[in-house]
Every structure is written in C-alpha cells, then in structure tokens.
VEXRO-803605 format. One record per residue: residue in one letter; x, y, z of N, C-alpha, C in turn. Coordinates in steps of 0.1 Angstrom, whole numbers, plus 2048, in hexadecimal, padded with zeros to 3 digits. Example, Ala and Ser with C-alpha at 12.3 -4.5 7.8 and 13.67 -1.06 7.14 Angstrom:
BEGIN
 aa n.xx n.yy n.zz ca.xx ca.yy ca.zz c.xx c.yy c.zz
  A  884  7C7  84E   87B   7D3   84E  884  7DF  84E
  S  880  7EA  847   889   7F5   847  881  800  84F
END
This chain:
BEGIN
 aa n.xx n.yy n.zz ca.xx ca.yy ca.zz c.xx c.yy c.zz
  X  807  749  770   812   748   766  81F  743  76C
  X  825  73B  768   834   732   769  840  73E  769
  X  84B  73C  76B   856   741   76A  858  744  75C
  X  857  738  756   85D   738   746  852  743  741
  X  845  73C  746   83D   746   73A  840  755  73B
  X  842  758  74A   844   766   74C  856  76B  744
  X  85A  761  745   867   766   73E  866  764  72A
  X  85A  762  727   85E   762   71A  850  76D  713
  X  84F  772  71E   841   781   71A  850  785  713
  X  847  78B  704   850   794   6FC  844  7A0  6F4
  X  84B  7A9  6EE   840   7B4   6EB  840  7B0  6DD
  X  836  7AF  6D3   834   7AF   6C7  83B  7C0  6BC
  X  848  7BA  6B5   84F   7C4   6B3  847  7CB  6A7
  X  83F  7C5  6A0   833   7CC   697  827  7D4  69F
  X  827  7DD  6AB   81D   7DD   6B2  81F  7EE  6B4
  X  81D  7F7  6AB   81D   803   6A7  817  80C  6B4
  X  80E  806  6BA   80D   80B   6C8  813  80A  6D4
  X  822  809  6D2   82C   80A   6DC  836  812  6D6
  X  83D  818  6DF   84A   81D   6D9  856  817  6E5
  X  858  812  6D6   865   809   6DE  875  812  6DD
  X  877  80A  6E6   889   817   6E8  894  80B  6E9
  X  89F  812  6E5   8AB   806   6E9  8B3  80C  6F4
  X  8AF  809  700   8B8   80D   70D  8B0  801  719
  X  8BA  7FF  723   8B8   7F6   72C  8AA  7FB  733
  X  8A1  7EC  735   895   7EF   73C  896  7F5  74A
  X  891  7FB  74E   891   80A   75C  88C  803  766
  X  888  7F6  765   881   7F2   772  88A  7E3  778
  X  891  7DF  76C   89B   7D6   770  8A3  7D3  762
  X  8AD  7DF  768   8B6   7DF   75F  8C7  7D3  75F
  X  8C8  7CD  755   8D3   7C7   755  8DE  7C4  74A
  X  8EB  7C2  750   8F3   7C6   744  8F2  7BD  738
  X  8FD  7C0  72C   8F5   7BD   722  8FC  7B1  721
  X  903  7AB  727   90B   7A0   72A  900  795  72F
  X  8F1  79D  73A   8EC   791   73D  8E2  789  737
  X  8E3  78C  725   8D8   784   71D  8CF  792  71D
  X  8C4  790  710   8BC   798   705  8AF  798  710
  X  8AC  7A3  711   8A3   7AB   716  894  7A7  715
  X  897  7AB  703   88E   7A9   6FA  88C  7BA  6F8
  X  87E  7B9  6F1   880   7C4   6E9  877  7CE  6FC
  X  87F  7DC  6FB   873   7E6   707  86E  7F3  6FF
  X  863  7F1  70C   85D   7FC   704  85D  807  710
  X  856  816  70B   856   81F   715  846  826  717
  X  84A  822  727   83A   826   72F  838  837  72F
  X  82E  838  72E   82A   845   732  835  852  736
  X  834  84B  740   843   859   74B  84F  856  742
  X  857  850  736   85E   84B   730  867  845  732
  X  866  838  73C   871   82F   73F  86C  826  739
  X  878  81C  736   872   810   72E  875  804  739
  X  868  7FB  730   868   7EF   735  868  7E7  72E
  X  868  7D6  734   865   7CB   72E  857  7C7  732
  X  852  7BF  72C   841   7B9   731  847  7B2  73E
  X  850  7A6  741   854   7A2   74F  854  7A9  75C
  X  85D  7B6  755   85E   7BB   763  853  7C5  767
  X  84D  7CE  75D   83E   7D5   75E  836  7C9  768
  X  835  7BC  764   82A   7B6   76A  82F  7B6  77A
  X  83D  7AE  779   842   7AB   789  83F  7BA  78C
  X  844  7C5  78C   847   7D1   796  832  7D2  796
  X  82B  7D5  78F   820   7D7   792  816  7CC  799
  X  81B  7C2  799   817   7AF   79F  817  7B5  7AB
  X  828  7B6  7B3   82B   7B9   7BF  826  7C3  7C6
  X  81F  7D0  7BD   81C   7D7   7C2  80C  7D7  7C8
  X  807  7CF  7C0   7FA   7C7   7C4  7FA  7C1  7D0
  X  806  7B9  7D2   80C   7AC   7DC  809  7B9  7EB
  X  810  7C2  7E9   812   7CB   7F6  809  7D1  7F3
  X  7F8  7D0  7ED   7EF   7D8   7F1  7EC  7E3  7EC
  X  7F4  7E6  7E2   7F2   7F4   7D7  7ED  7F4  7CD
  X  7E5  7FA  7CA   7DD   7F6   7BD  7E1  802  7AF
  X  7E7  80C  7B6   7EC   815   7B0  7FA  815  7A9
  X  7FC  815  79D   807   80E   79A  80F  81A  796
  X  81B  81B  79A   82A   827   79A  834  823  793
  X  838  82D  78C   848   82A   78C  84F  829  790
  X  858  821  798   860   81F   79E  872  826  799
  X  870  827  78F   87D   82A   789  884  837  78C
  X  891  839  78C   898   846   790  89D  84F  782
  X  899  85D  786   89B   863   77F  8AB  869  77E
  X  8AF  866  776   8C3   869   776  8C6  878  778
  X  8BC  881  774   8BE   88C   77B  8BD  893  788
  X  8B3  88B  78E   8B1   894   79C  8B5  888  7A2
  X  8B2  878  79F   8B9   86D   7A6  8AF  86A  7AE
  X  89E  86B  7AC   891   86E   7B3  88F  85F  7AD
  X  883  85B  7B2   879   850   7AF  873  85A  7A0
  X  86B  853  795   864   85B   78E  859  85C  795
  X  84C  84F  79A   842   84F   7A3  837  856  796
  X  83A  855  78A   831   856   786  821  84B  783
  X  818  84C  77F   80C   845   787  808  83D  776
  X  80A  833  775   806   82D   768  7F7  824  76A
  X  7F1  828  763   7E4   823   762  7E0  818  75A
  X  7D6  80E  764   7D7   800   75F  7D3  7FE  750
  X  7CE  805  74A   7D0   801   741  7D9  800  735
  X  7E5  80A  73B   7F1   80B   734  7FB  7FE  73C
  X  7F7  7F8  747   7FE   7F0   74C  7FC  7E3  749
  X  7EA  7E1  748   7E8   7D1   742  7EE  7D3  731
  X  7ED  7DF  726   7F4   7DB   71A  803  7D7  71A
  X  80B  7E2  71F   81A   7E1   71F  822  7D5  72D
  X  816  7D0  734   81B   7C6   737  81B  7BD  731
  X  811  7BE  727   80D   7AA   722  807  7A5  72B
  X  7FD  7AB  734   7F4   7A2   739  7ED  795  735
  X  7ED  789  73C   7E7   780   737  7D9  781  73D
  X  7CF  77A  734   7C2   77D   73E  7C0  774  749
  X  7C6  76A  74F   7C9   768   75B  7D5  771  765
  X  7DB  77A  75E   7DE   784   768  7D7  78F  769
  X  7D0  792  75C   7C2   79E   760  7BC  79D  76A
  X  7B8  792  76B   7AC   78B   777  7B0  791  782
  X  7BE  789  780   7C4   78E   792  7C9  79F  796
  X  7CE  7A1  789   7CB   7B4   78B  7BD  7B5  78F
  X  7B8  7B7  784   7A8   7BF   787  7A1  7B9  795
  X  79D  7AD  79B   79A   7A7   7A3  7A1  7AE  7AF
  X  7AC  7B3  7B1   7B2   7B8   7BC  7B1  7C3  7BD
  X  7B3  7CC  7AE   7B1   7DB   7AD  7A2  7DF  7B2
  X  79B  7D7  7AC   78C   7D8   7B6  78C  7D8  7C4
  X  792  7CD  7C7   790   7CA   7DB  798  7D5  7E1
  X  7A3  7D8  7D9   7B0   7DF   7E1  7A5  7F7  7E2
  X  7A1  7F6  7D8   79B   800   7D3  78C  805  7DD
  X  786  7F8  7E1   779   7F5   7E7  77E  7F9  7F4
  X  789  7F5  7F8   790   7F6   80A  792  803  80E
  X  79F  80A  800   79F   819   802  791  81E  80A
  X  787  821  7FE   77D   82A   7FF  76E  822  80B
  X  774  819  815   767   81C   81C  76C  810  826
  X  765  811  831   76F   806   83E  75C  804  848
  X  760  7F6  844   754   7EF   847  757  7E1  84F
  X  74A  7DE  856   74B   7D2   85A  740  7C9  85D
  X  73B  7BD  863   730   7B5   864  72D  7BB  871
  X  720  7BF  871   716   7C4   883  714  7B5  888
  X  71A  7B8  897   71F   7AB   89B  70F  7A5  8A1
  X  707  7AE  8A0   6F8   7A5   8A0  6EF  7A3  893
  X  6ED  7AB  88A   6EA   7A3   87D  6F1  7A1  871
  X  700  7A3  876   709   79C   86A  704  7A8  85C
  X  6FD  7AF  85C   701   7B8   850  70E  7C1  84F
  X  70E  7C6  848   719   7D0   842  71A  7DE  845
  X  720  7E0  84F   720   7EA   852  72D  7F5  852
  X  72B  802  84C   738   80A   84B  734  815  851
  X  744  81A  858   748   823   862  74B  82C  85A
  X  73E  837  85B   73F   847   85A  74B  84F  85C
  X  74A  852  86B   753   859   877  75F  84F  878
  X  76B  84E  874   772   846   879  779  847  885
  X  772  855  889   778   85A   89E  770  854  8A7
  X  764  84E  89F   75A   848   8A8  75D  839  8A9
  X  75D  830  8B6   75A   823   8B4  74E  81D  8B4
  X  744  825  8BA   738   826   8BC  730  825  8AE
  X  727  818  8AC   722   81D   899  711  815  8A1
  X  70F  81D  899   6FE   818   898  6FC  812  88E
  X  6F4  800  890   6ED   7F5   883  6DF  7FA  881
  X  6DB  800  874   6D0   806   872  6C6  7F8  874
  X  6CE  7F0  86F   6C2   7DF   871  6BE  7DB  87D
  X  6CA  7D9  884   6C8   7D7   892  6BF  7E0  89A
  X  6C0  7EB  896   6B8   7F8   89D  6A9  7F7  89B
  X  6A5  7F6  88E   697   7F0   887  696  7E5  892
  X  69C  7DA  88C   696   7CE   893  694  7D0  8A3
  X  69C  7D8  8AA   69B   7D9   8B7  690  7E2  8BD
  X  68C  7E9  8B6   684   7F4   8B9  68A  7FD  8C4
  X  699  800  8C0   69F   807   8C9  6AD  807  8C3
  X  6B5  817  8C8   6C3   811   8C0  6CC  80C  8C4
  X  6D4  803  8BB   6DE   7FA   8BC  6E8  800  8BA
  X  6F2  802  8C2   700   805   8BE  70A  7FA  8C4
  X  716  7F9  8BA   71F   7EC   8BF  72E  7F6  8BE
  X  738  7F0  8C4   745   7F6   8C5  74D  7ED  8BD
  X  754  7F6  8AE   755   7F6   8A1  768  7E9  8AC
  X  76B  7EF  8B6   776   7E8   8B9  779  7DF  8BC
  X  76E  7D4  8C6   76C   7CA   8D0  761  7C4  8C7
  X  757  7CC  8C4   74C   7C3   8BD  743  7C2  8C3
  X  743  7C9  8D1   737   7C3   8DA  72A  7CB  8D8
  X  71F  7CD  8E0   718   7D8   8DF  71D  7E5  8EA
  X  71C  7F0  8E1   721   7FA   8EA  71E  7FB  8F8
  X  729  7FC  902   726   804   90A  731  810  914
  X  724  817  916   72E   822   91C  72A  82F  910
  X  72E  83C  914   72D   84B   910  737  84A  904
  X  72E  850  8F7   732   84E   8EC  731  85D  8E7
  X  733  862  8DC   740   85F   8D8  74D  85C  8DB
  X  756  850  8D8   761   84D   8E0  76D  84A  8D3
  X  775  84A  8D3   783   844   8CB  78B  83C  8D3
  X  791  839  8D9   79A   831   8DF  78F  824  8E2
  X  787  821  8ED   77F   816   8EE  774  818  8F6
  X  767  80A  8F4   75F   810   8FF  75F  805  90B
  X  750  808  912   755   802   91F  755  7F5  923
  X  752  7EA  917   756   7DC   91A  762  7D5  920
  X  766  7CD  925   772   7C9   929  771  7C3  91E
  X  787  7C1  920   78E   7BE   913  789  7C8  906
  X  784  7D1  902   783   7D8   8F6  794  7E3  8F7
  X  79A  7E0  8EF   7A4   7E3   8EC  7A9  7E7  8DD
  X  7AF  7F0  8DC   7B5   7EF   8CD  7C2  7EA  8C8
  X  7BE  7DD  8C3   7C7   7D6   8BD  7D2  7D9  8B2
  X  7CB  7E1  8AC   7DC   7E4   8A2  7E4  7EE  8AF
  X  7DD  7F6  8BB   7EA   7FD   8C1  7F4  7F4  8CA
  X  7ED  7E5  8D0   7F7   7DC   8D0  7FB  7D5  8CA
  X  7FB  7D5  8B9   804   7D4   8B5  811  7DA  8B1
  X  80D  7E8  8AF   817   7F4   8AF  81F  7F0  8BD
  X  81B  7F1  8C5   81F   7EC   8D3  82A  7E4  8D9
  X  827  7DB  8CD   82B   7C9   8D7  833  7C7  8C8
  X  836  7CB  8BA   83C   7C4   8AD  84A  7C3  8B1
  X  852  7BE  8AA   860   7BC   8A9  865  7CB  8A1
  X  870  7C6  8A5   878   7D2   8A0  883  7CB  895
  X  886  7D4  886   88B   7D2   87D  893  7DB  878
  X  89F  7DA  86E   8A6   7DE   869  8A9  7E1  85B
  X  8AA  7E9  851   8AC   7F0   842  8BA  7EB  841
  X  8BD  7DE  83B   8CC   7D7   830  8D0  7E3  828
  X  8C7  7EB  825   8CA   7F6   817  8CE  804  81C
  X  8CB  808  82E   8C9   813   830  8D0  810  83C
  X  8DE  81E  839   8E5   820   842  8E2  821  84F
  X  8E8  81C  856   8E7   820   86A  8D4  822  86F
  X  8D0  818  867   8BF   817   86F  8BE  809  878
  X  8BB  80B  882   8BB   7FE   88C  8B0  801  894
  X  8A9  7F4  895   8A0   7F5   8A3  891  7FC  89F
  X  891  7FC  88F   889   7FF   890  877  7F9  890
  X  86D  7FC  895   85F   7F7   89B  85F  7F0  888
  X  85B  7E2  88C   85A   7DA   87A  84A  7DD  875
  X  83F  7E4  87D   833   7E7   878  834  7F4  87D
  X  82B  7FD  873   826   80D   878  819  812  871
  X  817  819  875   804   81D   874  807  82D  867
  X  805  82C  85C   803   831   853  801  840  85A
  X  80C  84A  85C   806   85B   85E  7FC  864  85A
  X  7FA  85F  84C   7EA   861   845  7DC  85E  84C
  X  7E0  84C  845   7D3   844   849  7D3  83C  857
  X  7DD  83C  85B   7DC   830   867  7DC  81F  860
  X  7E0  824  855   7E1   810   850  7EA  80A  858
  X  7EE  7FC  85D   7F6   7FA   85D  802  7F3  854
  X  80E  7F7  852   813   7F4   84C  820  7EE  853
  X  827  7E2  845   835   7E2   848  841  7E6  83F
  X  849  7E2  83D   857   7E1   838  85A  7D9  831
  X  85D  7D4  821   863   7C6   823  870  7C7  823
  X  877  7D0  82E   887   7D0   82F  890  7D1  81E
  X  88A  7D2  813   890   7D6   803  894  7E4  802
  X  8A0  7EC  7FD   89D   7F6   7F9  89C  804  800
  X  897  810  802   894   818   806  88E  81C  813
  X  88D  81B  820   888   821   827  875  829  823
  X  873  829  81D   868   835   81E  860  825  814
  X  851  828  813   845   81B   815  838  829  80E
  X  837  81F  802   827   828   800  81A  81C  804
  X  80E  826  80F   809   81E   817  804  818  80B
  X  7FA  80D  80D   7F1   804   808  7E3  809  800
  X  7DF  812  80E   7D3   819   810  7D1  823  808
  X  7DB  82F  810   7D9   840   80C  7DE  83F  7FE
  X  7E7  83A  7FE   7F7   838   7F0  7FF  845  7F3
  X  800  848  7FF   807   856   806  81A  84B  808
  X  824  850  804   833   851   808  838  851  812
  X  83A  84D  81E   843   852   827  849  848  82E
  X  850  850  837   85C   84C   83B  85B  840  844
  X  85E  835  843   859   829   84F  865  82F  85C
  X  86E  830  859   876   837   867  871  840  871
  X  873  84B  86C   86D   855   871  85F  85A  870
  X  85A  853  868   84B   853   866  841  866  85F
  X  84F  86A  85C   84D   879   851  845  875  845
  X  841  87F  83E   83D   87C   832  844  87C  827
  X  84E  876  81A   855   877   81B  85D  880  812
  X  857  88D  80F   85C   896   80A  861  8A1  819
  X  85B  89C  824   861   8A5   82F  86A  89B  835
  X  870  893  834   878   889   837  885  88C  82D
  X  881  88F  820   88D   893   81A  891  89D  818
  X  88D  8A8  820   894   8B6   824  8A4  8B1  829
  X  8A5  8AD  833   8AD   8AC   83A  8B2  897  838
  X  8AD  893  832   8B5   880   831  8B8  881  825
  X  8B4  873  81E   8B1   86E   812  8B1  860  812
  X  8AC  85A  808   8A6   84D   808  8AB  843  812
  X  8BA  83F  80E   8C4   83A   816  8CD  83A  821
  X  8CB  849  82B   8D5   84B   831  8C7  84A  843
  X  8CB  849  84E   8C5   84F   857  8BD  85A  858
  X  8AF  85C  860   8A8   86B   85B  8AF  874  866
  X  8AF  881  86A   8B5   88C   870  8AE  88A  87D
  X  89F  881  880   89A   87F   88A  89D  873  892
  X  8A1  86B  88B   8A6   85E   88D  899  858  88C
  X  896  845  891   88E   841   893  882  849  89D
  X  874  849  894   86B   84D   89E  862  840  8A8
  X  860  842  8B3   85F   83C   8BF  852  832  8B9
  X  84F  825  8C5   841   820   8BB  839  82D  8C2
  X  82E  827  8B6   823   831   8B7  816  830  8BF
  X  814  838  8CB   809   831   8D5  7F9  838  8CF
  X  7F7  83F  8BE   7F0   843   8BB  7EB  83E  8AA
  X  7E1  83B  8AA   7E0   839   899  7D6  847  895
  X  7DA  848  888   7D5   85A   881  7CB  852  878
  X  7C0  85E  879   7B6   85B   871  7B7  85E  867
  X  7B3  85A  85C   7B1   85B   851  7A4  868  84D
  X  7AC  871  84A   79C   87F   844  79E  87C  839
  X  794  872  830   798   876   822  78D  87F  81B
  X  790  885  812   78B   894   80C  780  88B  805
END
C-alpha cells in the first residue's frame, strides 16, 4: 500500500460495530489546526484511533519482531504506558486491513510465533530439522544420523561440527574455533546514545535479553526500556532491570540509579514454563 492509499483509510461512519468518540487519536495525536483526522474510533483498553495510525504503530511492531500487539498510549493519570494487549482480530478490523496487509500480518505472526516456541536448526550431516530440548546443552543428538550410523551422532548446536569433547557442556566444545558468536558480539558492538533520555552515554548498542537471551537493539526513539522480540518481557536496555524494578528508583526518561550496566560476558537462558 502507497502513502496516499494509507492516508485515505477512513472508517465507515454507518458501521454500528465501532464506537466512535470525538477526541484526538492516542497513538498520533495532532492539533486541530493540522487537517481532519477523520472520523476515531476506541480500542478495547479505550484509546482511540485512526485506521493509519493502528496499522503503522502495529506494522512497526512487526518490523521489530513483535507479534504481540500493545498499547502504546499513556495513561493521564498515572502517566504509564496503557500496554494493554489488543488482539489481532480487533486489529485487522479497526485497522482497515487490506488483504494484502493481512497476508503480511498473518504470514509474520505465524513465523514470529513459530520462533518464540521452539529453536531449531539443520544437522550439519543430514540436513534435517533438528530442535534443541536443553538449551544448557550444546551437545544435541540427530536421531537420523544415529539410525543411519549405527551409532550415535551428536554435533555442537554452536560451531556445527560433530561433537567433541565431555558433554554436557554450555559455553563450547572441543573443536577449534567453536565459539559463541552472539557473546562477541556483545563483546566487540558499538556503543550508542538515547536523544530522548537524559545523561545516558556510552552505552553497549546490542544486549542479550535478561529473560531470553535474545539479542536485541535500540532504535535510539523514545524511552530507554525495549520489549524483547522473543519473550515480549520490558526492560531496561541501560541497566538491563526488568522494568518495573528499574522504575522503583528511575523512570522512563531520566538515568537509572545504577547507571549503565557493563557489556554482558553472559547470555541467560530462557526457562520457559
């Protein structure tokens, strides 16, 4: 979809299954000086929107990997995010989904959804599909390879080779060059800075999700604090808190009480329930 098209989504004002409100849309609001809105309506958690901006804010959130779509908007009383959780199908109606944007929702909400719940890869000897149980182990056994071998096959989930060396292991096994590459990236990334957030400098421009171990970045917009990709867990890209314990003592925009936390010579596994 074009600019224009996306700029002339309007809501059908005969459409009894919306309730529409007259107050500025919550997700990009503008004065009334800057041209007609059109008509908004109100989502679930009760902020309103326009079909434009529902689509952009929920597009973008796709773009960075989230399939879970939030409220972004602040509540005027506590001055909070809402973060309430709108469900796709309240999102392809009151967007105005076209069905070449369904495609690209649903097609992603699938792949993004499939990643969450299981971490797999090709067995570097018969190319099947293989998913990592134990994610403390790098050590995985190819039930195929094992059959065909008449003996078992295990390869190291990190390097790719066939294992060797005393397993159970997490860090690596005993091939040369097996290394873990996202901890040199943590390692070796550039260091960046928050335009929005007071007195933050220097800080590491990738970090490894305190949940899952995703790695994540920043796109330098806005608030300090990043919901991962993966878990859809909050926290603090600074100080790397979660970020309801980050806002004991900060808040969105100011320095945390810990200051920047150091890079991280560790990635956390993911236990999910």
């Amino acid at each position: 979809m074009n600019d224009q098209d996306q700029n002339e989504k309007r809501y059908d004002p005969r459409d009894t299954t919306l309730r529409f409100v007259n107050r500025p849309d919550d997700l990009d609001p503008l004065p009334p000086d800057e041209g007609d809105q059109g008509l908004r309506a109100e989502m679930s958690c009760g902020h309103a929107v326009t079909p434009q901006s529902l689509t952009g804010w929920c597009r973008s959130l796709l773009d960075q990997g989230q399939y879970t779509f939030k409220c972004p908007a602040f509540i005027k009383e506590t001055h909070q995010q809402c973060g309430a959780v709108w469900p796709y199908q309240e999102v392809r109606r009151l967007a105005v989904l076209t069905a070449e944007e369904m495609q690209h929702f649903e097609e992603n909400i699938a792949r993004l959804a499939a990643a969450k719940y299981c971490e797999s890869q090709s067995c570097p000897g018969c190319k099947s599909c293989i998913e990592r149980e134990d994610l403390t182990n790098l050590s995985v056994q190819c039930l195929v390879c094992t059959a065909d071998k008449k003996k078992v096959y295990e390869f190291c989930w990190q390097c790719l080779k066939s294992w060797k060396g005393p397993a159970p292991r997490s860090d690596r096994c005993d091939n040369d060059g097996c290394i873990n590459h996202d901890l040199e990236v943590l390692r070796t990334c550039k260091t960046t800075t928050f335009p929005e957030v007071n007195g933050v400098d220097a800080c590491p421009s990738i970090r490894a999700c305190p949940t899952c171990g995703q790695k994540v970045e920043h796109d330098k917009t806005g608030c300090k604090n990043i919901i991962c990709p993966r878990c859809q867990v909050e926290f603090c890209f600074v100080c790397l808190k979660l970020t309801p314990e980050c806002l004991d003592t900060s808040s969105y925009f100011i320095p945390c009480s810990d200051g920047v936390a150091p890079r991280q010579t560790s990635i956390p596994v993911w236990h999910r329930c």
